[in-house]
Structures are given as structure tokens and as C-alpha cells.
BASE-549764 format. One record per residue (C-alpha): residue in one letter; x, y, z. Coordinates in nm, 3 decimals. Last residue first. Example, Ala and Ser with C-alpha at 12.3 -4.5 7.8 and 13.67 -1.06 7.14 Angstrom:
@residuo = S; X = 1.367; Y = -0.106; Z = 0.714
@residuo = A; X = 1.230; Y = -0.450; Z = 0.780
END
This chain:
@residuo = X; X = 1.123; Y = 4.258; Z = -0.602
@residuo = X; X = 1.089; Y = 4.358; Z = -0.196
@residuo = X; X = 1.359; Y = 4.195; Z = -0.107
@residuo = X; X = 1.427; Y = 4.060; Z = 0.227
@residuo = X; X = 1.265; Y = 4.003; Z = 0.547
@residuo = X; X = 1.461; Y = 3.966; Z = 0.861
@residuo = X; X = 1.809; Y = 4.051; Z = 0.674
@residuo = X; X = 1.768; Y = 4.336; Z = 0.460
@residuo = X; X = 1.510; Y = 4.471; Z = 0.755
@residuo = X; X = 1.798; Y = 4.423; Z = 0.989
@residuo = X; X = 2.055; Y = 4.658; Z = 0.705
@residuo = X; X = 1.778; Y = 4.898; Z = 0.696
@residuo = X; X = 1.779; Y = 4.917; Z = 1.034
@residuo = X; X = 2.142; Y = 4.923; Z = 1.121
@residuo = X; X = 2.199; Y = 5.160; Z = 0.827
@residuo = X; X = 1.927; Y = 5.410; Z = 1.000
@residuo = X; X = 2.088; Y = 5.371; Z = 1.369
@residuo = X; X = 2.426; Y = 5.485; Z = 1.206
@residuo = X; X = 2.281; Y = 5.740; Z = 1.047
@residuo = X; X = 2.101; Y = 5.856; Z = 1.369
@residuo = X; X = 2.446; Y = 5.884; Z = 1.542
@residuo = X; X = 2.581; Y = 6.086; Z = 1.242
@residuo = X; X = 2.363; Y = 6.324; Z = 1.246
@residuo = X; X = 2.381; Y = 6.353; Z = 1.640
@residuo = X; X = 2.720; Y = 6.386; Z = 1.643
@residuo = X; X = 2.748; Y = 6.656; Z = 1.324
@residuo = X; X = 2.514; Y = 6.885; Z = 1.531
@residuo = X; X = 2.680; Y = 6.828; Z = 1.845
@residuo = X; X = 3.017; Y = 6.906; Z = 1.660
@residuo = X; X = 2.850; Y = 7.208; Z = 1.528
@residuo = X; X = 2.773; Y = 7.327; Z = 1.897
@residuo = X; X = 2.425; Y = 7.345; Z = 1.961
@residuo = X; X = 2.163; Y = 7.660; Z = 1.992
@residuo = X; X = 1.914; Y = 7.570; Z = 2.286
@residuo = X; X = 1.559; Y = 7.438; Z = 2.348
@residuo = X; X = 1.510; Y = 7.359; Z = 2.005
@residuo = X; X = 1.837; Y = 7.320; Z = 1.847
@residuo = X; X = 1.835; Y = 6.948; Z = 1.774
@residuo = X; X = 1.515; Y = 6.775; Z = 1.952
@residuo = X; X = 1.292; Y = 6.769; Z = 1.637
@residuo = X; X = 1.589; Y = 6.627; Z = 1.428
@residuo = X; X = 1.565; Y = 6.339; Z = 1.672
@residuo = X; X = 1.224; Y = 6.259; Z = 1.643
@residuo = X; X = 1.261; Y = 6.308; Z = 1.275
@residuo = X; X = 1.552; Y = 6.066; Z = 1.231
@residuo = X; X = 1.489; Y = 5.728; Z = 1.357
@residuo = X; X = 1.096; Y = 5.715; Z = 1.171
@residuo = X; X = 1.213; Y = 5.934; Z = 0.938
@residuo = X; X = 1.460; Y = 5.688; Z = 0.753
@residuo = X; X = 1.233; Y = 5.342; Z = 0.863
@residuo = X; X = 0.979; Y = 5.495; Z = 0.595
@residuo = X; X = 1.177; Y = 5.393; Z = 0.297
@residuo = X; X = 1.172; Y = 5.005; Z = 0.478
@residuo = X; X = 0.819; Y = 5.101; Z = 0.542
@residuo = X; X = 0.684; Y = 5.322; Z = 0.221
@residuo = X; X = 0.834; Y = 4.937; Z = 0.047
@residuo = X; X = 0.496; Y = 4.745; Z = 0.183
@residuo = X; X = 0.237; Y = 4.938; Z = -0.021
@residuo = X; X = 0.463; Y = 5.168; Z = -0.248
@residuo = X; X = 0.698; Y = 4.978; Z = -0.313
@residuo = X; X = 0.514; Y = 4.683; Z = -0.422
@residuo = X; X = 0.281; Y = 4.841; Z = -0.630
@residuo = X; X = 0.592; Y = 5.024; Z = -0.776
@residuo = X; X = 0.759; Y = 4.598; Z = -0.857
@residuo = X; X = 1.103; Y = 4.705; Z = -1.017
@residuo = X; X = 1.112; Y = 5.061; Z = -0.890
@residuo = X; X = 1.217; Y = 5.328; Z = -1.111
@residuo = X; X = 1.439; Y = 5.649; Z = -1.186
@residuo = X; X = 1.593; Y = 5.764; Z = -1.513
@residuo = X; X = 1.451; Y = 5.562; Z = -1.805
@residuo = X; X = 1.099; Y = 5.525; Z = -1.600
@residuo = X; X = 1.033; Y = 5.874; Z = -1.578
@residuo = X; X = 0.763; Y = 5.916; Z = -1.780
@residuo = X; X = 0.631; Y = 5.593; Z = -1.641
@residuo = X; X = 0.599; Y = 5.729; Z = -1.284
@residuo = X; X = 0.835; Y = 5.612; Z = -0.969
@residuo = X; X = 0.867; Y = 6.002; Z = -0.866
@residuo = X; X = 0.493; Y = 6.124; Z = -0.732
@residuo = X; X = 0.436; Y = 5.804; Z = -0.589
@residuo = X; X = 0.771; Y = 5.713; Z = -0.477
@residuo = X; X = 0.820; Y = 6.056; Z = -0.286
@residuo = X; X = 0.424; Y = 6.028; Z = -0.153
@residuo = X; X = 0.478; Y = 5.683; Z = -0.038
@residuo = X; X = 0.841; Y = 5.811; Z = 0.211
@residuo = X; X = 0.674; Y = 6.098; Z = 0.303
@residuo = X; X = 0.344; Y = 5.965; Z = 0.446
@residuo = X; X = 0.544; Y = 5.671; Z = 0.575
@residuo = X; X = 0.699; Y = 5.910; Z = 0.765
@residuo = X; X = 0.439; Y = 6.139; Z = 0.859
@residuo = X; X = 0.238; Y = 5.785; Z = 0.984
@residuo = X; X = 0.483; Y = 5.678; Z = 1.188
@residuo = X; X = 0.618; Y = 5.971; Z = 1.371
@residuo = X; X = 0.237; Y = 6.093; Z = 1.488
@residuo = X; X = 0.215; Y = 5.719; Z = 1.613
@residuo = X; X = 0.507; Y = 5.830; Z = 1.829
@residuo = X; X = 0.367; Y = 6.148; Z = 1.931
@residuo = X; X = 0.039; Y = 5.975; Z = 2.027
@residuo = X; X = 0.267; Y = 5.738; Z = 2.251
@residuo = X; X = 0.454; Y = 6.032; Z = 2.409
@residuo = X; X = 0.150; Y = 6.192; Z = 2.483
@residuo = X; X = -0.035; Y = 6.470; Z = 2.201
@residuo = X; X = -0.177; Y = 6.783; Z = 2.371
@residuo = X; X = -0.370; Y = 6.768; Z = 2.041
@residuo = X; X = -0.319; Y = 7.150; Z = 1.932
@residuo = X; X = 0.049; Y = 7.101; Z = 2.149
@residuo = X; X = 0.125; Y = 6.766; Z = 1.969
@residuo = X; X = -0.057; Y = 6.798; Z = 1.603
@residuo = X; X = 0.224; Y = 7.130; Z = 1.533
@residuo = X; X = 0.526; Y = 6.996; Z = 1.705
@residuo = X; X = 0.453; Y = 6.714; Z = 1.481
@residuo = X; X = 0.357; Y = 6.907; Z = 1.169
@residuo = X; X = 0.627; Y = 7.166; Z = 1.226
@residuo = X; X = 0.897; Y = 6.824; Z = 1.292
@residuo = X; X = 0.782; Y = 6.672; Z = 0.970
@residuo = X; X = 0.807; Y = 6.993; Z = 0.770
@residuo = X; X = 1.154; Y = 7.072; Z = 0.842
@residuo = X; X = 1.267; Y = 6.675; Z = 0.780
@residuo = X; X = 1.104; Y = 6.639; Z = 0.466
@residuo = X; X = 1.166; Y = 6.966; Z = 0.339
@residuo = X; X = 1.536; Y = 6.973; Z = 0.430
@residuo = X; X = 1.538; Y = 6.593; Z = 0.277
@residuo = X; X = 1.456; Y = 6.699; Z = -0.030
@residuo = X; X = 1.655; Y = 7.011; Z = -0.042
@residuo = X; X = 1.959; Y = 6.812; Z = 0.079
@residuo = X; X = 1.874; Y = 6.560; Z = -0.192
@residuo = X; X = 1.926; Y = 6.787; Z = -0.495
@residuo = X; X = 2.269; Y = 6.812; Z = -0.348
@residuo = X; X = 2.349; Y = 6.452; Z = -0.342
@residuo = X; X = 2.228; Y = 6.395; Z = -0.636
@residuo = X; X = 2.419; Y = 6.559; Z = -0.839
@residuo = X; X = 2.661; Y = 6.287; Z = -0.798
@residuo = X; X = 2.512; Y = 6.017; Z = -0.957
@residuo = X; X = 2.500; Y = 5.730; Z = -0.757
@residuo = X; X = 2.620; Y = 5.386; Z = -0.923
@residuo = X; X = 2.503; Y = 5.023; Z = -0.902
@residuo = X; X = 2.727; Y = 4.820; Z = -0.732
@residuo = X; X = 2.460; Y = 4.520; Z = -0.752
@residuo = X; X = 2.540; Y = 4.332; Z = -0.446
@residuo = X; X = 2.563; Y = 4.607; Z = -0.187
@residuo = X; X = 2.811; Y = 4.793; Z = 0.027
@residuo = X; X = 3.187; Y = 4.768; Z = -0.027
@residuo = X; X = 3.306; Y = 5.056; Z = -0.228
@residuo = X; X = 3.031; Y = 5.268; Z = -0.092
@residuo = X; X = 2.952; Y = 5.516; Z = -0.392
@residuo = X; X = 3.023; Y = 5.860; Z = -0.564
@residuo = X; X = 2.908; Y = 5.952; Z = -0.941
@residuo = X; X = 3.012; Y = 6.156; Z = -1.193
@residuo = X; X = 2.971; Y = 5.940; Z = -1.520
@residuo = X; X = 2.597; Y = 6.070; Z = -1.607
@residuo = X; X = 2.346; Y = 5.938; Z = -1.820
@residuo = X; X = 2.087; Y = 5.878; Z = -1.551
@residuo = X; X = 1.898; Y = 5.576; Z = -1.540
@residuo = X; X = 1.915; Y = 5.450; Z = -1.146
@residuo = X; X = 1.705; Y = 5.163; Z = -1.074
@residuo = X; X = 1.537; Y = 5.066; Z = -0.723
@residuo = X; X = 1.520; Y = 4.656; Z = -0.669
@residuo = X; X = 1.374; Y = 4.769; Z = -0.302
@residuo = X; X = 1.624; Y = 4.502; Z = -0.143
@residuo = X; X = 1.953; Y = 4.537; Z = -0.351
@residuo = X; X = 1.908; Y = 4.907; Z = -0.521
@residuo = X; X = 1.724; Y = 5.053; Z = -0.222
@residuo = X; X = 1.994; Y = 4.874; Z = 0.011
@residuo = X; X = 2.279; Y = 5.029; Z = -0.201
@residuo = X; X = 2.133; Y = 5.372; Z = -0.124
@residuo = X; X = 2.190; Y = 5.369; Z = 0.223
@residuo = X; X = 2.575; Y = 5.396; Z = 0.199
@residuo = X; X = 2.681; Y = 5.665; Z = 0.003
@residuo = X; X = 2.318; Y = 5.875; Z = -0.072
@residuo = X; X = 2.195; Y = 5.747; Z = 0.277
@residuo = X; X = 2.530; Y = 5.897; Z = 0.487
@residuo = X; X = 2.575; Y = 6.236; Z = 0.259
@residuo = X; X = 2.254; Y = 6.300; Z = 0.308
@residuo = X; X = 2.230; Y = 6.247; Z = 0.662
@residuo = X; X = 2.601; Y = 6.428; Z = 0.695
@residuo = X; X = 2.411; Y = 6.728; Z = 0.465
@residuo = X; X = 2.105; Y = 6.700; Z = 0.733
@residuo = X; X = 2.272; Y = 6.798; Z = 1.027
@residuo = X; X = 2.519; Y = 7.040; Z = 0.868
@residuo = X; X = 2.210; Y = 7.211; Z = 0.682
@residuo = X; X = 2.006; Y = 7.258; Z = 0.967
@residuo = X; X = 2.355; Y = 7.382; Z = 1.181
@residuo = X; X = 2.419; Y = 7.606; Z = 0.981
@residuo = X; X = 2.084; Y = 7.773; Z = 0.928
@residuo = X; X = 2.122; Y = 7.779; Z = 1.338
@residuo = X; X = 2.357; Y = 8.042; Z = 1.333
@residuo = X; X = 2.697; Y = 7.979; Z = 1.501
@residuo = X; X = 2.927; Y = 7.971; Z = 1.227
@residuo = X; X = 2.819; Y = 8.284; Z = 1.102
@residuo = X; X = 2.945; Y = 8.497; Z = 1.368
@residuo = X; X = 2.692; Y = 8.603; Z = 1.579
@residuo = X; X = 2.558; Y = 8.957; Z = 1.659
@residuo = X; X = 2.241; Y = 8.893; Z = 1.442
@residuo = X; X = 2.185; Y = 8.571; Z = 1.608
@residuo = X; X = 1.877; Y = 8.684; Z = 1.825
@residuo = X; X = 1.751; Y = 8.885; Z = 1.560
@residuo = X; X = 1.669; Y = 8.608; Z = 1.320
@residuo = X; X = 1.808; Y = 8.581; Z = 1.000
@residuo = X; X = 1.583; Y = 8.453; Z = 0.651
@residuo = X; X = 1.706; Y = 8.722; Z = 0.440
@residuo = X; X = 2.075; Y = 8.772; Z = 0.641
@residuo = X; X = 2.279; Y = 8.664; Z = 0.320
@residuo = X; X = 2.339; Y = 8.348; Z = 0.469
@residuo = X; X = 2.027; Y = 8.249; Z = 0.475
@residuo = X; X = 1.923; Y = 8.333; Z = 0.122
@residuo = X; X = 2.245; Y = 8.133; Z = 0.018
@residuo = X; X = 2.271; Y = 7.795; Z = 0.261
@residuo = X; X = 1.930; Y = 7.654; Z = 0.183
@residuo = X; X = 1.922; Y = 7.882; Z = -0.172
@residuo = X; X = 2.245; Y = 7.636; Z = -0.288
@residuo = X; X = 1.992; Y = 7.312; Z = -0.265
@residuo = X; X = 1.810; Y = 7.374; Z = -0.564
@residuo = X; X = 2.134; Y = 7.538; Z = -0.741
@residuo = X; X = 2.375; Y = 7.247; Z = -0.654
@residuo = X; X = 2.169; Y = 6.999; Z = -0.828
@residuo = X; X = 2.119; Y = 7.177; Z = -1.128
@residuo = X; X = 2.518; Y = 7.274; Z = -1.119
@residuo = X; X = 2.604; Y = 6.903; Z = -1.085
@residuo = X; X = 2.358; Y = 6.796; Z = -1.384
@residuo = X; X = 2.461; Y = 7.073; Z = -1.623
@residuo = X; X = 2.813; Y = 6.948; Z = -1.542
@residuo = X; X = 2.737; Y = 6.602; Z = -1.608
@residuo = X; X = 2.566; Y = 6.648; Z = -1.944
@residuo = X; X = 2.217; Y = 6.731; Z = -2.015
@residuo = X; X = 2.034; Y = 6.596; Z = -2.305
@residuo = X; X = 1.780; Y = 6.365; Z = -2.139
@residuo = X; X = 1.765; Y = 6.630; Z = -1.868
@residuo = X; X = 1.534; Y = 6.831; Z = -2.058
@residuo = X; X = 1.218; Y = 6.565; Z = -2.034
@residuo = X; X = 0.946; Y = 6.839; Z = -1.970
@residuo = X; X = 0.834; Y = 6.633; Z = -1.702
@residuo = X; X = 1.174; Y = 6.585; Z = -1.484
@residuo = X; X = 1.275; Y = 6.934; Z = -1.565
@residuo = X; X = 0.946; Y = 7.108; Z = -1.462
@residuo = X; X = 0.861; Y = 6.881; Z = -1.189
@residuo = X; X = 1.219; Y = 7.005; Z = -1.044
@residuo = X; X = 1.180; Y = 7.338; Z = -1.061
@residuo = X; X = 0.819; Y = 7.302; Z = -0.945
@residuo = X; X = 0.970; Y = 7.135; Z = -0.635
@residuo = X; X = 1.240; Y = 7.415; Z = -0.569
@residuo = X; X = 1.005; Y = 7.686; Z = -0.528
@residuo = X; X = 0.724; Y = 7.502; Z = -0.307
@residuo = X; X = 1.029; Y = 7.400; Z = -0.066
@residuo = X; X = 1.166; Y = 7.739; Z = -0.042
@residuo = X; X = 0.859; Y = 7.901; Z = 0.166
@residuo = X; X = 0.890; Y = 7.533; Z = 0.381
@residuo = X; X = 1.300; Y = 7.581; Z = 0.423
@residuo = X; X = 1.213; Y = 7.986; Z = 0.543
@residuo = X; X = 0.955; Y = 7.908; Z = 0.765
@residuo = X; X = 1.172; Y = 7.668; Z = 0.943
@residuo = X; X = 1.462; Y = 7.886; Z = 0.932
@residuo = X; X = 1.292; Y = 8.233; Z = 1.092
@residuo = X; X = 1.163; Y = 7.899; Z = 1.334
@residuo = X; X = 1.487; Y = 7.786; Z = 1.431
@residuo = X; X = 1.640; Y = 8.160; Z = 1.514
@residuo = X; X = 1.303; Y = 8.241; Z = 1.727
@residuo = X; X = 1.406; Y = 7.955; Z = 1.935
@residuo = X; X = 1.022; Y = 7.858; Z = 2.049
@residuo = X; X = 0.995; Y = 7.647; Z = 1.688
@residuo = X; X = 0.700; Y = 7.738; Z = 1.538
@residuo = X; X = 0.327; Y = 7.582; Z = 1.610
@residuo = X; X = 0.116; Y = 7.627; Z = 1.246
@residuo = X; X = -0.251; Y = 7.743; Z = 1.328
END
């Protein structure tokens, strides 16, 4: 049986984000295999990608996934908020930044026909550009990722009366779960003009670590925000930013220690 969050206003989220999740995945199978995006300009892209992550912040916000112990605060305060602050600066961090090391050490390949896109200056070798839309079609990625993680860890711990260590190895195998079933299910020959690795084997074996290396910093933390009490929004956007941080540090070490994977 699936362990909620104790803050009744986390877990009305938490089962709302993994209700969504189903939704906005066959939307996206559906584009990627019936090939429509081929023709699609850059506004069709930006409002695709802003209308699977819109329903995050939407559905919420109209009161359809509220939770009576917020009902009497101002919107700022909810906790849908604060989900989607914490993992829009997350986004926002491995989309600008991050993203270069996929392209440099994971020899990942962008393909989109699009001219809107929004990059480090400064970071990586290549300078390959990141289309904008995906920014937003990343929050509901990583809202899934991140929402399901922590229900599956909170989940395992208390039916498992899991230790810190058995937590920990919990940690490491969802995220490397995650990280190979993204590349699995995405680095495919139909979509090989839009998105690829250079060496999939390669990604997918030893690559589902450096990928990994993102959940392994932030789900432990994302499980801590909000559970035992509602945060500010500027504890929200410290922690995000704080795990960020730790991610590029990692990835950045593993760029250094070890190298390319292509």
C-alpha cells in the first residue's frame, strides 16, 4: 500500500503529479512516435511544452487537487507552489547549465528545428543549443521523477523499516532506475533526428550513473522539503538551488575523474 506524505497538503499534490504523469506521457509518446513535430514551428513547440507542464500549476491552482488544511491560505503559501518552485529552479539549473555536460561527456545530440533556445554562455565545448520548450516539458518530467521517487522511498522505508543505509541504497537504485529508463524509452531510432546518444549501449550501462548522479543529490533532499512543515518560498528556492549547485559540482568531478562516455 502506497505511504503518503503525513502533510495532508503534500500528499493531495503527490497524488495529484503521479494521476497527471500517466496523462502527459502518452501525450508525449504520441507526438514523438507519430512524427508531428517534424513540421512544427517554434511557437507550436513553446505552447506544447507549456501545456504538459501548465496542468502542474493549473488543476492545482484551481482548488482540484487542494487540501483542506490550506484552504484559508493565500495562494502563495500552498505547497503546489512550492513543488513547482523547487523543481522549476532544478530545471531551470540542468536545462542552462547541466546540459552542456550531457552534450560534452555523454556526446548527447539535440535535433530539433527550432531557433528559440536558452544556454550557458560559458559552459561546455560544443555550445550546442537548448531549445526552449524544453524547459517546460522538463518540469513535468522531473515532477514525476522527483514525486514518485520520494512515494517509492517513503513507501519501501516504513513497509521495510528501511535504516539510513537501506534508504541510501533505496536512492541509488530509483535513480539510476530513472535516469536508464528515460534514455531507454527516449534514445530510440525513430527518434534519432531529434534526440540521441552517440554510443546508447554506452549510456545506458555506465552513462544511467553520471544521469543518475541528478537524483542521487536531489531526491533525498526533495523528500525532506515540506514534509514535516510548510516552507517559506525562499526556503524552497534555497534548497533548490543548494542541490543544483551540489549536482554541477558532481557532474563537473565526474567530467574530470573519468571523462567521456563517447
Amino acid at each position: 500500500m502506497i505511504v503518503w506524505s503525513k502533510r495532508p497538503a503534500r500528499a493531495a499534490f503527490e497524488r495529484f503529479a503521479l494521476v497527471y504523469s500517466p496523462i502527459w506521457i502518452a501525450a508525449m509518446a504520441t507526438v514523438m512516435l507519430t512524427g508531428v513535430y517534424r513540421s512544427w514551428s517554434d511557437p507550436v513547440y513553446m505552447i506544447f511544452g507549456v501545456a504538459l507542464a501548465a496542468p502542474l500549476v493549473l488543476w492545482p491552482a484551481l482548488g482540484m487537487a487542494a487540501s483542506a488544511d490550506e484552504a484559508q491560505e493565500p495562494w502563495w503559501r500552498r505547497s503546489w507552489v512550492r513543488h513547482n518552485l523547487w523543481i522549476a529552479i532544478f530545471v531551470f539549473v540542468g536545462s542552462y547549465v547541466c546540459t552542456h555536460y550531457f552534450f560534452d561527456v555523454a556526446g548527447m545530440r539535440y535535433g530539433f528545428p527550432t531557433r528559440w533556445h536558452l544556454e550557458a554562455e560559458l559552459v561546455g565545448e560544443r555550445g550546442e543549443p537548448v531549445p526552449l520548450f524544453l524547459y517546460f516539458v522538463t518540469q513535468a518530467y522531473f515532477m514525476t521523477y522527483h514525486v514518485g521517487a520520494v512515494v517509492a522511498l517513503r513507501t519501501l522505508s516504513e513497509r521495510l523499516s528501511l535504516g539510513p543505509l537501506g534508504r541510501a541504497v533505496v536512492v541509488v537504485i530509483l535513480a539510476y532506475a530513472v535516469a536508464f529508463a528515460e534514455t531507454f524509452c527516449m534514445a530510440v531510432p525513430i527518434l534519432a533526428d531529434v534526440f540521441e546518444y552517440a554510443d546508447r549501449g554506452r549510456m545506458l550501462a555506465v552513462g544511467s550513473i553520471f544521469y543518475g548522479s541528478f537524483f542521487v543529490v536531489s531526491v533525498p533532499v526533495f523528500a525532506r522539503f515540506d514534509e514535516d512543515r510548510a516552507w517559506s518560498l525562499g526556503e524552497t528556492a534555497a534548497s533548490s538551488l543548494a542541490v543544483s549547485m551540489v549536482v554541477v559540482l558532481v557532474l563537473d568531478l565526474w567530467a574530470k575523474l573519468i571523462g567521456g562516455l563517447s
